[in-house]
C-alpha positions, 0 to 999 in steps of 0.5 A, a space after each residue: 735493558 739498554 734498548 728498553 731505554 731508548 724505546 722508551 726514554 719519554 715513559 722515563 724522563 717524564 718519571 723522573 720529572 714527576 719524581 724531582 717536581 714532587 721532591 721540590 715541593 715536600 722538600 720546599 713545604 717541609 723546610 718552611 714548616 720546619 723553620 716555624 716550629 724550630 722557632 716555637 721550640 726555641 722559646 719552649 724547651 716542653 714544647 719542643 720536646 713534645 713536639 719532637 715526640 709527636 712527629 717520631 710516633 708518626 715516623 714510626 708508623 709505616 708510609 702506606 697505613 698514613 696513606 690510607 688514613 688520609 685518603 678518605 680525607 685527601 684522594 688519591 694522588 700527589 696531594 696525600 703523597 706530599 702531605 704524608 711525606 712532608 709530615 714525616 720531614 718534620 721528625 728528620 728536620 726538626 730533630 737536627 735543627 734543634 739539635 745544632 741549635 742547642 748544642 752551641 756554647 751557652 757561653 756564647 748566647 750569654 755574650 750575646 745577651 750581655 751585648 743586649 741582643 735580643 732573642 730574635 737576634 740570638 736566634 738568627 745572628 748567633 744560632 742559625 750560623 753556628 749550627 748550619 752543619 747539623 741543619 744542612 745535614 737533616 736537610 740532605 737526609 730528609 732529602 734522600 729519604 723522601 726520594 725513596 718513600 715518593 717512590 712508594 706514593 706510587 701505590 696511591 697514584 702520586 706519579 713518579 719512578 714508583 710507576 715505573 718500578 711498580 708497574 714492572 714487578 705488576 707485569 713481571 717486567 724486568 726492565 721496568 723493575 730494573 730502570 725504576 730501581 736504578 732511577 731512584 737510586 742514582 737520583 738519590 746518591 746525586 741528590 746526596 752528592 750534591 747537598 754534600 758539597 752545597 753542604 761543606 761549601 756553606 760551613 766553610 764561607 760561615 766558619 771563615 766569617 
């Protein structure tokens, strides 16, 4: 396994950077949208609730049908990839974000108020800071999860570790099958690791202001 390695780290290494530039942008594009919609809940209780029941119907069809469904519309490739997956963040994203927003003390918001805040500032000097815990911990999970489903993009020629994987289980290589799954799991237990401590470093600096 180990002299597949060295026989073929450019095959590996340009995998894996696929992998992580695709996760960049799903995560980049996912969060930005996620932000938007968090807003638009924040003045509408229905429509967060709606929206939040949308996004877990489409959670829950399977990765490879909505690929399917967007092909004749996307091609094949990372663009269908990137916009299925970030689509499905929005159930993860969205459900923390409201929920770390809406779990605060509504003494507090009210305090808030009597100072004559406005909603704009509530949301970005009072909420935001106080639920950043249950924000950076959908963020973390959509994170790992994204780097699992990507692996699957491979089937409509997104790129990624899902080549390797897949092309292995194709040719009945075991290496291949045994590097594509290891890739993709030591890329998710670091990305996790990582995020952890981003994640616990933050809720500290924000707790001790």
């Amino acid at each position: 396994m180990i002299s597949y390695a060295l026989k073929h780290p450019e095959k590996l290494g340009e995998a894996l950077l696929e992998h992580v530039e695709m996760l960049i942008i799903i995560m980049l594009i996912s969060i930005i949208i996620v932000f938007l919609l968090t807003m638009l809940s924040m003045y509408s209780r229905s429509f967060a609730k709606s929206i939040i029941y949308l996004f877990s119907i489409i959670y829950s069809i399977p990765s490879l049908a909505l690929f399917a469904i967007l092909i004749p519309i996307t091609g094949l490739g990372e663009t269908t990839a990137i916009i299925v997956l970030v689509i499905y963040n929005q159930y993860i994203l969205l459900r923390n974000f409201i929920a770390g927003l809406e779990e605060i003390d509504p003494s507090i918001i009210e305090a808030a108020k009597g100072l004559g805040m406005t909603h704009l500032q509530i949301l970005f000097l009072i909420r935001f800071p106080l639920s950043v815990k249950s924000i950076l911990t959908g963020i973390r999970l959509a994170t790992v999860i994204t780097i699992s489903m990507a692996t699957v993009a491979a089937f409509i020629n997104a790129g990624g570790l899902g080549t390797i994987l897949f092309d292995g289980l194709r040719t009945m290589n075991i290496y291949k099958i045994w590097w594509g799954t290891i890739l993709s799991a030591g890329l998710a237990i670091i990305s996790n690791i990582i995020l952890i401590q981003i994640e616990n470093k933050i809720t500290r600096i924000v707790h001790t202001n």
